[in-house]
C-alpha positions, 0 to 999 in steps of 0.5 A, spaced: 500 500 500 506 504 502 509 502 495 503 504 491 502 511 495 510 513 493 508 511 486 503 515 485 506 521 490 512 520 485 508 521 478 504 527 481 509 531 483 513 529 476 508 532 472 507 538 477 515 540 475 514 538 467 507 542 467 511 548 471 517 547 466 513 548 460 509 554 462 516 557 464 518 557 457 511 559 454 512 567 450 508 572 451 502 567 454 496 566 452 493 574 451 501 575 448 500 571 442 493 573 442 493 580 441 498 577 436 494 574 431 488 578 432 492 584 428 495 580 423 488 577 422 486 585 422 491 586 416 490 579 412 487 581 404 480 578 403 484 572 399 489 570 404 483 570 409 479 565 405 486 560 405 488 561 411 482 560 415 480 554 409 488 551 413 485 552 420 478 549 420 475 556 421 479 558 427 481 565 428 488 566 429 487 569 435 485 562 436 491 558 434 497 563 436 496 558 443 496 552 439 504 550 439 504 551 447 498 547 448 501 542 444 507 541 448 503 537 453 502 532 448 506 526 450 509 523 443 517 524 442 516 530 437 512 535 441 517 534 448 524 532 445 523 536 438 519 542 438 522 545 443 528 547 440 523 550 435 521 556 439 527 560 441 534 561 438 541 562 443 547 566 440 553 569 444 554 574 439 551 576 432 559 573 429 555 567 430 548 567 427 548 566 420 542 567 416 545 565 409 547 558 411 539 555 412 538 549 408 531 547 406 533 540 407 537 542 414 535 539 422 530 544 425 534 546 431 532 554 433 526 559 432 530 562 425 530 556 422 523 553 423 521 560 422 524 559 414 521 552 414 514 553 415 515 559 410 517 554 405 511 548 407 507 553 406 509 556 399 510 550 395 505 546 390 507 540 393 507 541 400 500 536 403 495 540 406 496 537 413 502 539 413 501 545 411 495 545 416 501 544 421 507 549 420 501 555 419 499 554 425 507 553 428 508 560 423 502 564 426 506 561 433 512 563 432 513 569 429 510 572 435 515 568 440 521 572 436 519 578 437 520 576 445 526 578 446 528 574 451 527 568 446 534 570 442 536 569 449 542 567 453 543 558 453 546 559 460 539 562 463 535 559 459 532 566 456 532 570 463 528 563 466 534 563 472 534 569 472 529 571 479 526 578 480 520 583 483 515 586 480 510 591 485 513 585 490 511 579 487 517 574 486 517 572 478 523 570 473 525 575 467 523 571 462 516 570 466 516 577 467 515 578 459 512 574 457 505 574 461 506 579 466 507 585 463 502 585 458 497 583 464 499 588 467 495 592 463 488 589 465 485 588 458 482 583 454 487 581 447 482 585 443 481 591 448 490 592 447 489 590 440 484 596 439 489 600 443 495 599 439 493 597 432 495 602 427 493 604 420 500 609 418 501 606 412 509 609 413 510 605 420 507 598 416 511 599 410 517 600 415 515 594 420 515 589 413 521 592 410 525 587 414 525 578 412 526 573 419 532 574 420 532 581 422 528 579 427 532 575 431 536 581 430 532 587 433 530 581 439 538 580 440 539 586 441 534 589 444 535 583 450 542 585 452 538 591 455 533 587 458 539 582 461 541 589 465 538 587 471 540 593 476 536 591 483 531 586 480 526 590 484 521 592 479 515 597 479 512 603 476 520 605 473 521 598 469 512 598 466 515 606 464 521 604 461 519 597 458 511 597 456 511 602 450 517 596 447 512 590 450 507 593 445 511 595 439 513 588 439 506 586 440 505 590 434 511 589 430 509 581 430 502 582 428 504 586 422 509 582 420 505 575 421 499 578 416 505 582 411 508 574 412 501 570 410 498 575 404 505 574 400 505 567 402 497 566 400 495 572 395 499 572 389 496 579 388 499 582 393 506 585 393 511 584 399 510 591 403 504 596 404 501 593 398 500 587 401 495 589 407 488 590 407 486 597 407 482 601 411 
């Protein structure tokens, strides 16, 4: 009976430390990549949105921006030793990230990489729908995760993961802190922070979509070695004054390029830059 109860103790608190591991490295959380799709879908052409929602079964992007971290409970080899590699890139030095060697045939081993892949699944002819249907809803997912900045972050700490910090006196790690709290910290519903910070300016679109995936990782790269200057780590009103406006041009920026990304993979009309979106 003893054994029995230890055995059953033991499985519990097993899946207690998978469950809060997986949620650490969750970016953005759920209202994050929310927010994410929602302006996307506010930017797709008539016809990508046909194609897009022909893939996803009629769900709304907003819907599927979660999906790739809801799966990763999912117990099949693929979902706990593969796609986590899929999320985040770690690099010391920009001497090291090298966008021009990827290899369409070439192992994913980080966001970048799997970022180009589901790219090309999703352009070629000959791709099937069902896999199609499974790097578009990875694509929508990860575009958001390399915005976060501290998915271009340090291996050591596992993207500021190990990294423990304060904010108005609740105990999180920096990664945490970016990924959920700050946005909470709004107290808005996903659709009520998009209708705050989606924007029309055809100048600021065109400037956002004038980059590919690999600028991407850059600007996260660059912008995480400030973040990673921790100074008390007793965070309040200072660091949403410093932070917040970042966290919500990310937002936005991830948005924008998901929808320019989405019409010149599914709309052959459009044309890459402001042309391409939808307008008002």
């Amino acid at each position: 009976m003893f054994n029995r109860f230890f055995i059953m103790a033991t499985m519990a608190l097993s899946l207690l430390f998978t469950f809060t591991f997986s949620q650490s490295a969750i970016a953005w959380g759920k209202n994050g990549h929310r927010i994410v799709g929602k302006i996307a879908e506010n930017h797709l052409t008539p016809t990508t949105l046909k194609e897009v929602y022909k893939l996803l079964d009629d769900d709304k992007l907003a819907e599927v921006g979660t999906w790739a971290d809801e799966m990763r409970s999912n117990p099949s080899e693929f979902w706990q030793k593969k796609s986590p590699r899929w999320h985040y890139i770690s690099i010391s030095s920009l001497d090291h990230f090298h966008p021009e060697q990827y290899d369409h045939s070439s192992e994913i081993s980080n966001i970048y990489i799997a970022i180009r892949r589901a790219i090309d699944v999703l352009k070629s002819p000959s791709t099937s729908v069902a896999d199609k249907k499974h790097y578009l809803r990875f694509l929508v997912h990860l575009v958001a995760d390399v915005h976060q900045p501290l998915h271009v972050g340090r291996s050591e700490d596992r993207g500021g993961n190990r990294i423990d910090v304060r904010f108005f006196n609740r105990e999180v790690n920096l990664h945490t802190l970016w990924d959920t709290t700050l946005v909470e910290n709004e107290q808005l519903s996903y659709s009520e922070f998009v209708d705050f910070i989606d924007t029309k300016n055809p100048q600021l679109v065109q400037e956002y979509l004038a980059t590919r995936p690999a600028d991407w990782v850059k600007e996260s790269f660059h912008l995480v070695q400030g973040i990673y200057e921790v100074g008390d780590k007793d965070y309040r009103y200072n660091y949403v004054y410093k932070y917040m406006p970042l966290v919500k041009e990310r937002l936005l920026q991830a948005g924008i390029r998901l929808a320019g990304t989405l019409n010149e993979i599914f709309d052959p009309n459009s044309v890459a830059g402001i042309s391409s979106l939808k307008q008002p």
